[in-house]
C-alpha positions in Angstrom: -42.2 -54.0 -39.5 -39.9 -52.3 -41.4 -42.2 -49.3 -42.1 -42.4 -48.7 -38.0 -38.5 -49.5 -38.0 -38.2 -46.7 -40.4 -40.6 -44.2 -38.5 -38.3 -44.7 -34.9 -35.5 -43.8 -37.4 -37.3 -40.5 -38.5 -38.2 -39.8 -35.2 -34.7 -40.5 -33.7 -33.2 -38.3 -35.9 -35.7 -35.6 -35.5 -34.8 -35.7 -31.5 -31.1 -35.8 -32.5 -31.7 -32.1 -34.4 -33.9 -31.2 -32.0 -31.3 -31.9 -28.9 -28.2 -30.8 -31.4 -30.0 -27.3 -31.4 -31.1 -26.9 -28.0 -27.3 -27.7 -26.9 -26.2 -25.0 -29.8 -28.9 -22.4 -28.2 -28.0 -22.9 -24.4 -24.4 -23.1 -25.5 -25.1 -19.6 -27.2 -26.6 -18.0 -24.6 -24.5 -19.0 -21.5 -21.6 -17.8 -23.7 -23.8 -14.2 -23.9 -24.1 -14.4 -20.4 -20.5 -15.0 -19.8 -19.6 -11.6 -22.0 -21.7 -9.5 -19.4 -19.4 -11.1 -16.5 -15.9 -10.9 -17.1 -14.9 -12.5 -13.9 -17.1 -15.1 -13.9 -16.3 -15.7 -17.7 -12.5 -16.1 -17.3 -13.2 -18.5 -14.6 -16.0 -20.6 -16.5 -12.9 -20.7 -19.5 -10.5 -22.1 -17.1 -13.2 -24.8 -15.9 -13.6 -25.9 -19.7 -9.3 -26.2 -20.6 -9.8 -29.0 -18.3 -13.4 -30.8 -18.7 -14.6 -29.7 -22.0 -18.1 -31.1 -20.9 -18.6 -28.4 -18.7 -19.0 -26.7 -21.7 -23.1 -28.3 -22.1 -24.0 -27.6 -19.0 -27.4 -25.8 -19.2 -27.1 -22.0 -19.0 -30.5 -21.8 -16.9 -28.4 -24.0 -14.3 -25.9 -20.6 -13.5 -26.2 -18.3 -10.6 -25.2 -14.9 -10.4 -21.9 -14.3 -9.8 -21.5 -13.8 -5.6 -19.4 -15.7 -3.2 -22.3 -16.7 -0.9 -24.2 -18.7 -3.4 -23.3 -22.4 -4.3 -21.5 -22.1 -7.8 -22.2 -24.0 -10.9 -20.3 -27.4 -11.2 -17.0 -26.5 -12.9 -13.8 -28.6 -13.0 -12.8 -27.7 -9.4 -16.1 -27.6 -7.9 -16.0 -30.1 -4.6 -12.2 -30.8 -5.2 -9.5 -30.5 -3.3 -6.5 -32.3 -5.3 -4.7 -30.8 -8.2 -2.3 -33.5 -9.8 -1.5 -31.7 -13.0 0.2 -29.2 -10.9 2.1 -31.7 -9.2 6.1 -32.2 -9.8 6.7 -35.6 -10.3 4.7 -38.7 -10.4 5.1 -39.1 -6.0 4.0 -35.3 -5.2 0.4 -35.0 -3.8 -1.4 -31.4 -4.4 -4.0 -29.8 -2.4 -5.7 -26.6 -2.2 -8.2 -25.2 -0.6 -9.3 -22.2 1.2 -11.1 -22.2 4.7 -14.0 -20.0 5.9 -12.8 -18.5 9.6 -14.2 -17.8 12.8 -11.2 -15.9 15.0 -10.7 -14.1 18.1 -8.3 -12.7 19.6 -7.4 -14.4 22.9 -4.8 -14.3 26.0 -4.7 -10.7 26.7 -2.9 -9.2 28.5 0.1 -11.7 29.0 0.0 -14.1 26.1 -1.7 -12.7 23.4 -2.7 -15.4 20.1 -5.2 -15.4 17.4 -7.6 -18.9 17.8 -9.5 -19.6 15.1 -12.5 -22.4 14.0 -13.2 -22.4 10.1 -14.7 -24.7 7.5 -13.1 -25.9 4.2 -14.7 -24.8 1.0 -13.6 -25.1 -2.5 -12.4 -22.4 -5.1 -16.3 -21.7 -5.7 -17.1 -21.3 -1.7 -18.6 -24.3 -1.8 -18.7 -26.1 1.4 -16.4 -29.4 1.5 -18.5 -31.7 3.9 -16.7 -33.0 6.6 -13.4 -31.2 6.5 -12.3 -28.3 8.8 -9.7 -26.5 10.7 -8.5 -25.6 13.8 -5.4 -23.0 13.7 -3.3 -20.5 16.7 -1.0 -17.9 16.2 0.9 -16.3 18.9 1.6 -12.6 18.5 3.3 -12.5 22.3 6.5 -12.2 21.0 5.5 -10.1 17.3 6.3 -6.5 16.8 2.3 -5.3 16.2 3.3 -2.0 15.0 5.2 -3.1 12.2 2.5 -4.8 10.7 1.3 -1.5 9.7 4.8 -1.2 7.5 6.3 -2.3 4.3 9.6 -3.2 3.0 11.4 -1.0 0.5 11.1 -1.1 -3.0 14.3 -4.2 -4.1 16.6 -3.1 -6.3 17.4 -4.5 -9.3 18.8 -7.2 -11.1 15.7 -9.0 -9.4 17.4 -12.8 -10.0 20.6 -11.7 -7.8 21.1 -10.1 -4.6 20.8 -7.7 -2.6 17.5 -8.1 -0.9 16.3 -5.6 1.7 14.2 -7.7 4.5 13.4 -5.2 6.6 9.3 -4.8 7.7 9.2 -8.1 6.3 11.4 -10.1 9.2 9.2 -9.4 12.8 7.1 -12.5 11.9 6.0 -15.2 14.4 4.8 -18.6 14.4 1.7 -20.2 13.9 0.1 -24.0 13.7 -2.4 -25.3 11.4 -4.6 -28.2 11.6 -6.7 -29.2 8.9 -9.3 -32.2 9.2 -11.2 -34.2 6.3 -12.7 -37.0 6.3 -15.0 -36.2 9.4 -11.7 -36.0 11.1 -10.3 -39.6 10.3 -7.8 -37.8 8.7 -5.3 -34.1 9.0 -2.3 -32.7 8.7 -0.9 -30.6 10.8 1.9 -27.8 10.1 3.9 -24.9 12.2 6.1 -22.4 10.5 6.5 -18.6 10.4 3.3 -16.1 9.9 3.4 -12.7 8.7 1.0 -10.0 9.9 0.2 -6.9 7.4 -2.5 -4.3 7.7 -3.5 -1.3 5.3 -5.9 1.5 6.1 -8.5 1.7 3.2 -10.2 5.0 2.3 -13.5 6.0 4.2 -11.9 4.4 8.2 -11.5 1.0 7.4 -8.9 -1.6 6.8 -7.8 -4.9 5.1 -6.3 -7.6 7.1 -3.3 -10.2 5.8 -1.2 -13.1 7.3 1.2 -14.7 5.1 2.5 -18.0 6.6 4.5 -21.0 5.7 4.5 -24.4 6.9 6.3 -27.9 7.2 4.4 -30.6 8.3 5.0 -32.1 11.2 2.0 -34.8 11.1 -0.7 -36.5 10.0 -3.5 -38.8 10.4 -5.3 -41.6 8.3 -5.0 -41.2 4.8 -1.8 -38.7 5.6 -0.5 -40.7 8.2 3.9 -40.0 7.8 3.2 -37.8 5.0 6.2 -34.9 4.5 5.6 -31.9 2.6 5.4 -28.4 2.8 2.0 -25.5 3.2 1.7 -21.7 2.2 -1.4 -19.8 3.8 -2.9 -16.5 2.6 -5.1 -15.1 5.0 -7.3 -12.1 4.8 -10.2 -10.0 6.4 -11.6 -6.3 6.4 -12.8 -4.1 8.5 -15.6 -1.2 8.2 -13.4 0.6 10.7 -10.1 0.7 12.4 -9.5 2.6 15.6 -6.4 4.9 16.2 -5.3 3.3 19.6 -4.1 -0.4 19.9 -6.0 -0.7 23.0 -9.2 -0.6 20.5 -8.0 -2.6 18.1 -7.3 -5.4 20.5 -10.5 -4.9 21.9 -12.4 -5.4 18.3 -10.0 -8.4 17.6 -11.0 -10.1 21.0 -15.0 -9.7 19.8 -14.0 -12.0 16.7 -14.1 -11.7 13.1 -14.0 -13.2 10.0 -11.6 -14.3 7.6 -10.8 -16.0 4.2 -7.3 -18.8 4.2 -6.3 -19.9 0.9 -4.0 -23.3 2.0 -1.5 -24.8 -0.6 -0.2 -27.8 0.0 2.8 -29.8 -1.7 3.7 -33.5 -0.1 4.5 -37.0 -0.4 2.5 -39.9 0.8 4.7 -42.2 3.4 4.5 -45.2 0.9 6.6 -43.1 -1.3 9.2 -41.9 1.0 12.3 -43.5 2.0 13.8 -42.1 5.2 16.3 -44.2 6.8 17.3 -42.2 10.2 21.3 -42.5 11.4 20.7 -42.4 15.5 24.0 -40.8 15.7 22.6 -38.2 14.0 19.7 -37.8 16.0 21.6 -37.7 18.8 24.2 -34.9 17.7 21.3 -33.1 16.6 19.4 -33.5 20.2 22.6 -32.2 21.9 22.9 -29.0 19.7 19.4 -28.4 20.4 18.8 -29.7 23.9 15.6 -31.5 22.4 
């Protein structure tokens, strides 16, 4: 008996070396691989900081770097909630960016952006389940001067002045974002910033900027309060001269990128007790 006890032993510990230096060589090589990729390299380092684990994942396992191809697991992969950013032990984070469908609708007399998308994660990964649902008027929005910028601010950068101009003709948009199969969203409206920039060879790259305050929520964010920043983008091969064209591409649909960051409180922490005197100056200020 204890002759075969100590044969398992031997052979135990040969499997331990053998698994100890497999590890070291696929550890070796993804780390090679890594080199040859900056990009992909810096983000693989950020993925270890926070789940060291990641670190044995076998090398064999990686894809080539592209946006179109489900990524390797990595410490964001699937996830939309990012406590150690958070301020405070109440704050929830999220992040998240969604993959768009838009056209341009309403022409001539009310003129807004509609657009369909699904969430994915950091890695393009699809999020099962969650997606959005956004409009932005531009009825009222100064089109030209999306094709502007703002001078350059003067210094000292932590005091005033600031010079606003070609960054004030903003509208409004609304955001709604679903997960859960839709059991639960949040829904926000705040000011959107269009900006365009001709690229060399015809084309051009897209932007909105656009802040939000939420105004509601469903299931699991159900009286939630909290605040949204959105960073849209999309290119085009080519941009036409006339506006008339450039409505008329818009209006055919195309696709764009939204990188959503939200910072907000769940209900259970929130403590809002509402004076209805108030509520009812407010009303009569506002007519609302």
């Amino acid at each position: 008996m204890k002759s075969a006890e100590r044969a398992t032993e031997k052979t135990c510990s040969s499997c331990r070396q053998d698994t100890m230096s497999n590890i070291g060589m696929n550890l070796f090589r993804g780390m090679a691989n890594l080199m040859t990729i900056p990009m992909r390299m810096f983000g693989e380092i950020a993925g270890f900081m926070t789940n060291s684990s990641s670190m044995f994942t076998a090398a064999g396992e990686r894809l080539p770097f592209s946006r179109y191809e489900t990524r390797p697991p990595t410490a964001s992969a699937g996830n939309i909630e990012y406590p150690l950013i958070a301020q405070g032990p109440l704050e929830t984070v999220l992040a998240f960016t969604t993959d768009e469908q838009i056209f341009l609708k309403g022409l001539p007399d009310n003129p807004y952006f509609s657009s369909h998308g699904v969430l994915v994660d950091f890695q393009h990964n699809r999020l099962p389940g969650m997606f959005s649902r956004l409009s932005f008027p531009i009825k009222n929005v100064d089109v030209a001067d999306a094709n502007l910028w703002p001078p350059v601010q003067p210094e000292p950068f932590d005091e005033p002045t600031l010079f606003e101009v070609h960054a004030d003709k903003h509208g409004f948009s609304k955001q709604a974002y679903f997960f859960d199969g839709g059991e639960s969203s949040l829904v926000t409206v705040g000011p959107s910033l269009p900006k365009i920039v001709r690229l060399k060879g015809g084309g051009a790259q897209f932007w909105v900027a656009s802040n939000g305050v939420i105004t509601q929520g469903t299931g699991k964010y159900k009286g939630v309060r909290g605040i949204s920043a959105y960073n849209g983008s999309s290119i085009f091969p080519t941009w036409p001269e006339k506006e008339s064209e450039q409505f008329e591409m818009l209006s055919n649909g195309f696709n764009a990128l939204v990188s959503a960051y939200f910072k907000l409180v769940p209900q259970a922490n929130i403590d809002e007790q509402f004076d209805p005197n108030l509520v009812q100056s407010w009303q009569k200020i506002t007519g609302k």
